[in-house]
FINU-668830 format. One line per 2 residues: number of its first residue (from 1); their letters; for each residue z, x, y of N, C-alpha, C. Coordinates in Angstrom, 1 decimal. Each point is the difference from the previous one (the first is absolute). Layout:
# residues N
NUM) a) Z:X:Y:Z:X:Y:Z:X:Y; ...
//
This chain:
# residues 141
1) xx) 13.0:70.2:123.6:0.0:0.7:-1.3:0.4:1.5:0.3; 0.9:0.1:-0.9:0.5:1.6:0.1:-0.8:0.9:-0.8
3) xx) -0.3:0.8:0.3:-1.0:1.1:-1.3:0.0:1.8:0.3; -0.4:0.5:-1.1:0.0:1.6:0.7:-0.9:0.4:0.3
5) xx) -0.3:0.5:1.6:-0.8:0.7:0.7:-0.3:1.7:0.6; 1.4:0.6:-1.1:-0.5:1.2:0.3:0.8:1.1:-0.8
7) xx) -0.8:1.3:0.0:0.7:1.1:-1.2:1.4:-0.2:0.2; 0.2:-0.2:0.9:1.9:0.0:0.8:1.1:-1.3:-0.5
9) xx) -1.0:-1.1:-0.1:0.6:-1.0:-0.5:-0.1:-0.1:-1.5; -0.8:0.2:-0.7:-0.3:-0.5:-1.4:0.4:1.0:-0.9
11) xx) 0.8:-0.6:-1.1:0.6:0.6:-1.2:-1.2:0.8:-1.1; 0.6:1.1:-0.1:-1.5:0.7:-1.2:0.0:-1.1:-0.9
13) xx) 1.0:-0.3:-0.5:-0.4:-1.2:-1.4:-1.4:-0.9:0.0; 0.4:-0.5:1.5:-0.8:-0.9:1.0:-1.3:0.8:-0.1
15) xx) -0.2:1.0:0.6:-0.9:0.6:0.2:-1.2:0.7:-1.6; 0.8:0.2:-1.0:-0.5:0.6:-0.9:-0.4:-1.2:-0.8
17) xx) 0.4:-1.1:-0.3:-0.6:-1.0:-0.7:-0.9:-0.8:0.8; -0.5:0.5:1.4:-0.5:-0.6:0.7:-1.6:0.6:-0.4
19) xx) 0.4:1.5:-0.2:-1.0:1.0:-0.3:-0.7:-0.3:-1.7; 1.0:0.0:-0.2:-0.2:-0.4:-1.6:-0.6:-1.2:-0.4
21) xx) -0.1:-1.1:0.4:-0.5:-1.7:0.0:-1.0:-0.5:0.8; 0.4:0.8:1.6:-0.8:-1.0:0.5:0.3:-1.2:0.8
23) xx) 1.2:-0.2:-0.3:0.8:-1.3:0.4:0.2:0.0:1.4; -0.6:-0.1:0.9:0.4:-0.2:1.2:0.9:-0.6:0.8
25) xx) 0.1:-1.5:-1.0:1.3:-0.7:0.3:1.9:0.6:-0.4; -0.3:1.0:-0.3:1.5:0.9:-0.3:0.3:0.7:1.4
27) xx) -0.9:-0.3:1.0:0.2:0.3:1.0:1.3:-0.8:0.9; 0.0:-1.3:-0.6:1.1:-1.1:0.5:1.6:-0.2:0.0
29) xx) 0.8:0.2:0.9:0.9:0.6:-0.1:1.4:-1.9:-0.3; -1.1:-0.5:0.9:0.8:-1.6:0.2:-1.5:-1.2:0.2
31) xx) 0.1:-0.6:-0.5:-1.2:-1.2:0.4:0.8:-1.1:0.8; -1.4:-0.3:1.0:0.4:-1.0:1.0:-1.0:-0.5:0.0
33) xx) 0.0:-1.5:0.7:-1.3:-0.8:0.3:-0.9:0.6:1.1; -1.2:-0.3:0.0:-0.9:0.7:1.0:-1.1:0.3:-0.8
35) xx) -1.2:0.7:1.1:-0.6:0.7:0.1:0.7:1.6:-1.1; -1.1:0.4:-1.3:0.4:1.4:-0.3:-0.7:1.0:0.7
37) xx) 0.5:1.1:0.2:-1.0:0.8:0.3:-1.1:0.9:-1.0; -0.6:0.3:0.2:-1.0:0.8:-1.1:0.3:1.6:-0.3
39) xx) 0.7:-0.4:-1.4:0.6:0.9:-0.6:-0.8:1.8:-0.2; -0.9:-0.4:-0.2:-0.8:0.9:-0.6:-0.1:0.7:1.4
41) xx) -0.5:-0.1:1.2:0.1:0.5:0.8:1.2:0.8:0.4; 1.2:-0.9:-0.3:1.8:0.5:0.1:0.0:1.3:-0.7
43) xx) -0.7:-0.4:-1.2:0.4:1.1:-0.7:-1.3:1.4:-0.1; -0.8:0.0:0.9:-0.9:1.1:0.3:0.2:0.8:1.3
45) xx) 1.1:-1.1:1.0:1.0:0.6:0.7:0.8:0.8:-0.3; 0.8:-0.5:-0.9:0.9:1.0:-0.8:-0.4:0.9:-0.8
47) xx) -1.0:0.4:-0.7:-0.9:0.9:-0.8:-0.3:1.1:0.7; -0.5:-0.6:1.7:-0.3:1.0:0.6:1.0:0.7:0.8
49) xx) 1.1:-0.8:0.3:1.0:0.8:0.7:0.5:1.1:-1.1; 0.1:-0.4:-0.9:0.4:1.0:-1.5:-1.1:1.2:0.0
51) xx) -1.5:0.2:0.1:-0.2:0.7:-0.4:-0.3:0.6:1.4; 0.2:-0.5:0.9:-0.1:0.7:1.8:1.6:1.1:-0.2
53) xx) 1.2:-0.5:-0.5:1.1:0.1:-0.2:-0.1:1.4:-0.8; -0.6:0.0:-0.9:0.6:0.6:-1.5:-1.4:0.7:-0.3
55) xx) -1.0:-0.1:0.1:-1.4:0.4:-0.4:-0.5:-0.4:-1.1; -1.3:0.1:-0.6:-0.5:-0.1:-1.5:0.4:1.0:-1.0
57) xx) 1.0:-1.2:-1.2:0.1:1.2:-1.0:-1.0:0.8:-0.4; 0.0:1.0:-0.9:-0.3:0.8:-0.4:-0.4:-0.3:-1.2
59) xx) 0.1:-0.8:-0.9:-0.2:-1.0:-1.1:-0.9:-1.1:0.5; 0.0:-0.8:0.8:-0.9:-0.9:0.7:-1.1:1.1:0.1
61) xx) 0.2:0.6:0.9:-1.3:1.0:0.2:-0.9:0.2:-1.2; 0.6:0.4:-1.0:-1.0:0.8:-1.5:-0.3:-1.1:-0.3
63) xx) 0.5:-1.2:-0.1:-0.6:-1.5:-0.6:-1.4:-0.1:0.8; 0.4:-0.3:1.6:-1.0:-0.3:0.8:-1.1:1.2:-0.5
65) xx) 0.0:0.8:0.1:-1.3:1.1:-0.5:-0.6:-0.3:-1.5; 1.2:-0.1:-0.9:-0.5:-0.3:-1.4:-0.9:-1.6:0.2
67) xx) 0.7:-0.7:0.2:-1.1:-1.6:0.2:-1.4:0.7:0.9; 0.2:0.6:1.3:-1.3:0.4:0.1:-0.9:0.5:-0.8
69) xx) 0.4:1.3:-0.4:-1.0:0.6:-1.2:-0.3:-1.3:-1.0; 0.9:-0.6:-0.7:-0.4:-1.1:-0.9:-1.4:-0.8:0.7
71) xx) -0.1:-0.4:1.4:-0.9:-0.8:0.4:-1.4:0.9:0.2; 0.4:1.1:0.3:-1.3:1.4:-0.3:-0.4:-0.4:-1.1
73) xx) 0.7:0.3:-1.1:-0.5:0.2:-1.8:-0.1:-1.0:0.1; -0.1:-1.4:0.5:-0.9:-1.8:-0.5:-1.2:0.2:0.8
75) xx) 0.1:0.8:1.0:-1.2:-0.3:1.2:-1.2:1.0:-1.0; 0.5:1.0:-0.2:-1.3:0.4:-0.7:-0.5:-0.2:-1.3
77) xx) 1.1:-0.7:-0.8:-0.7:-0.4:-1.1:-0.9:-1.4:-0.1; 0.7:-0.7:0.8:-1.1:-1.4:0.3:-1.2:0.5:0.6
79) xx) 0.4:0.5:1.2:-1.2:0.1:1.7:-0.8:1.4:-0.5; 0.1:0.9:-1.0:-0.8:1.1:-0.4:0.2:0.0:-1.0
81) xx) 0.1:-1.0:-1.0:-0.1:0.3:-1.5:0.4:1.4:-0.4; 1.2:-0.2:0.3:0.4:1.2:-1.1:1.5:-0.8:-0.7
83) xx) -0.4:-0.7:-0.8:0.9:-0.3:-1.1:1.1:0.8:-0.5; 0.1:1.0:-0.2:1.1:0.8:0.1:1.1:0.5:0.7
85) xx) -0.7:-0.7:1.1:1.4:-0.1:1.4:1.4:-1.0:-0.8; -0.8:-0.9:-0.7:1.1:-1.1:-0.2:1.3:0.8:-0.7
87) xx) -0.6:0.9:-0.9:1.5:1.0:-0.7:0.8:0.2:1.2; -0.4:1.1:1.2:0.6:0.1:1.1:0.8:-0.6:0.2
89) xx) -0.4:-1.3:0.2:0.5:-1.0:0.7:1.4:-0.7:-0.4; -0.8:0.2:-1.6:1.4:-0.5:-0.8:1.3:0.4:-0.3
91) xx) -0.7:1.4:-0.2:1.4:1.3:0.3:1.0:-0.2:1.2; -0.6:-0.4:1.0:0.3:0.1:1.4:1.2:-1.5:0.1
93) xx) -0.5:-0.7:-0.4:0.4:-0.8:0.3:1.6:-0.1:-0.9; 0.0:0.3:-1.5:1.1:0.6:-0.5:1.0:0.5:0.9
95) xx) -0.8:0.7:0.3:1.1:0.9:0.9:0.5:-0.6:1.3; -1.0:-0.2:1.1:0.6:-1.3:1.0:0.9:-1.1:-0.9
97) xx) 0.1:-0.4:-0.9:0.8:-1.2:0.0:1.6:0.9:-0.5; -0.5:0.9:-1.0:1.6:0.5:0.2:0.6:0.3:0.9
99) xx) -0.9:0.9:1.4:0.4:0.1:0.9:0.8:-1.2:0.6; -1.0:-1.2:-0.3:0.9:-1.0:1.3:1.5:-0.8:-0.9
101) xx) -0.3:0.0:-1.3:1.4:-0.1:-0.8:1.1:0.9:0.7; -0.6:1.4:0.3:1.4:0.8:0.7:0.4:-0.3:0.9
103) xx) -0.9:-0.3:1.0:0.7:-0.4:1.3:0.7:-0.7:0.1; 0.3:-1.0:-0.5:0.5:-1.3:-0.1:1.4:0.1:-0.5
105) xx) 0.0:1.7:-0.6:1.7:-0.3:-0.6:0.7:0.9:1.0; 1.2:-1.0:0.6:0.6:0.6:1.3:1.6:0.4:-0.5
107) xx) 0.0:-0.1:-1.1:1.4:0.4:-0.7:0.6:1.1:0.5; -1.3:1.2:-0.7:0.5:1.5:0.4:0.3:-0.3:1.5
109) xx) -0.9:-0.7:1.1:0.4:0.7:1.1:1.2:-0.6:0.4; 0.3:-1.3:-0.4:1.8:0.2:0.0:0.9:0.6:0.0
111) xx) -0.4:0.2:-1.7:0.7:0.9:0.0:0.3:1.7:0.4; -1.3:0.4:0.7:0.3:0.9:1.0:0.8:0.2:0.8
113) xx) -0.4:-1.3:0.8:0.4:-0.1:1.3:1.9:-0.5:0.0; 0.6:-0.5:-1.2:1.0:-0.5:-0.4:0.5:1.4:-0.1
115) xx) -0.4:0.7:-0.9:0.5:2.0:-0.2:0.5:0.7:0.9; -1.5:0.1:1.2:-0.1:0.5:1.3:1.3:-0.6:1.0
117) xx) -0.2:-0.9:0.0:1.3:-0.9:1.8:1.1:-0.5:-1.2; 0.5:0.3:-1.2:1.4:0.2:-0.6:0.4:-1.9:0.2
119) xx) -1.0:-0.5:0.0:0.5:-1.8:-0.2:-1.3:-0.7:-0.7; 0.4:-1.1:-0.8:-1.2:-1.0:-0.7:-0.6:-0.3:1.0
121) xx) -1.4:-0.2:-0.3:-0.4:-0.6:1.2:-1.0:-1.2:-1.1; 0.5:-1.0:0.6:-0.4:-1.3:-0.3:-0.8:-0.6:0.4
123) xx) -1.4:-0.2:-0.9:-1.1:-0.1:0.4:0.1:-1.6:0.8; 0.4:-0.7:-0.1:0.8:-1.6:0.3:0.8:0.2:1.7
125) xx) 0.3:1.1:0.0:0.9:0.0:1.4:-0.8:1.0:0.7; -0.6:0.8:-0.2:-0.2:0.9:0.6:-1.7:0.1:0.8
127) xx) -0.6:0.2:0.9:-1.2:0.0:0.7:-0.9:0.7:-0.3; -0.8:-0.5:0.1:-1.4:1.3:-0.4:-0.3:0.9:1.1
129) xx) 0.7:-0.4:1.3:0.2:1.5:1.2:1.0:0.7:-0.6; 1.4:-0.2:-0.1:1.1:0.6:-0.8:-0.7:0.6:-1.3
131) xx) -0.1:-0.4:-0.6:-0.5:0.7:-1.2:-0.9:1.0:-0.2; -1.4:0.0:0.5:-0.8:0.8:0.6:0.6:0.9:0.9
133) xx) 0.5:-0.2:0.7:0.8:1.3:1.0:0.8:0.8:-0.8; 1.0:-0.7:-1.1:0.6:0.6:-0.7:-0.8:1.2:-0.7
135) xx) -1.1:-0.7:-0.9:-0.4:0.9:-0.8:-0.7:1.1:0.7; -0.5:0.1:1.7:-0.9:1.1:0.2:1.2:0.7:0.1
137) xx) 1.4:0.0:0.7:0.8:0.9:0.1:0.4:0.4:-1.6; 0.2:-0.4:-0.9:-0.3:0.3:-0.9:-1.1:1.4:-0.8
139) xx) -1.1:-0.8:0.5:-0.8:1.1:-0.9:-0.3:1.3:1.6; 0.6:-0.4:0.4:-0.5:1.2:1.6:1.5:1.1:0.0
141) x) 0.8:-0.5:-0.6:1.8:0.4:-0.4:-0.1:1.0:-0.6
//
């Protein structure tokens, strides 16, 4: 079985609906008889060479803090009765979900990165190492 195993091999397309769904089996590039291997692991390989690679955005980041606070404002309104936490909470969570709506739209960075290096770059052909390289020279340019 042929499949992608690394920021170097796999197409962002690949990679961004992979982000988006869940689908672990979009990891498969050709199927063969056999033993599969365990995808989910394939792809926390690859998650991690990406962010060992590239670091945690900056948008991930404010999410990851906002869901915390959210778990603050539930913790004290159940575990210390203060009912009022739940507004907190609610507010918060608003805002985390639009945050994670944004992340998810990788258009702009296309099209940055398409602006920046003076060629399409095709989310179908192109790597999530290439691509990410592109864009830090990009915003570091």
């Amino acid at each position: 079985m042929k499949y992608y195993n690394s920021i170097e091999n796999i197409p962002c397309s690949v990679f961004d609906k992979i982000l988006e769904t869940g689908d672990y089996e979009r990891l498969i590039i050709k199927k063969a008889p056999g033993k599969k291997p365990d995808f989910e692991l394939v792809w926390e390989k690859i998650y991690d060479e990406f962010i060992q690679e590239f670091g945690v955005a900056d948008k991930l980041k404010k999410y990851l803090q906002l869901m915390s606070q959210i778990c603050d404002h539930y913790n004290n309104a159940y575990n210390n009765n203060q009912m009022h936490e739940l507004n907190f909470a609610r507010v918060l969570e608003v805002e985390a979900e639009a945050l994670f709506k944004d992340t998810h739209d990788t258009s702009n960075m296309y099209a940055q990165v398409s602006k920046y290096m003076g060629f399409r770059c095709n989310p179908a052909e192109i790597t999530v190492k290439e691509l990410y390289g592109y864009l830090k020279l990009a915003q570091n340019g």
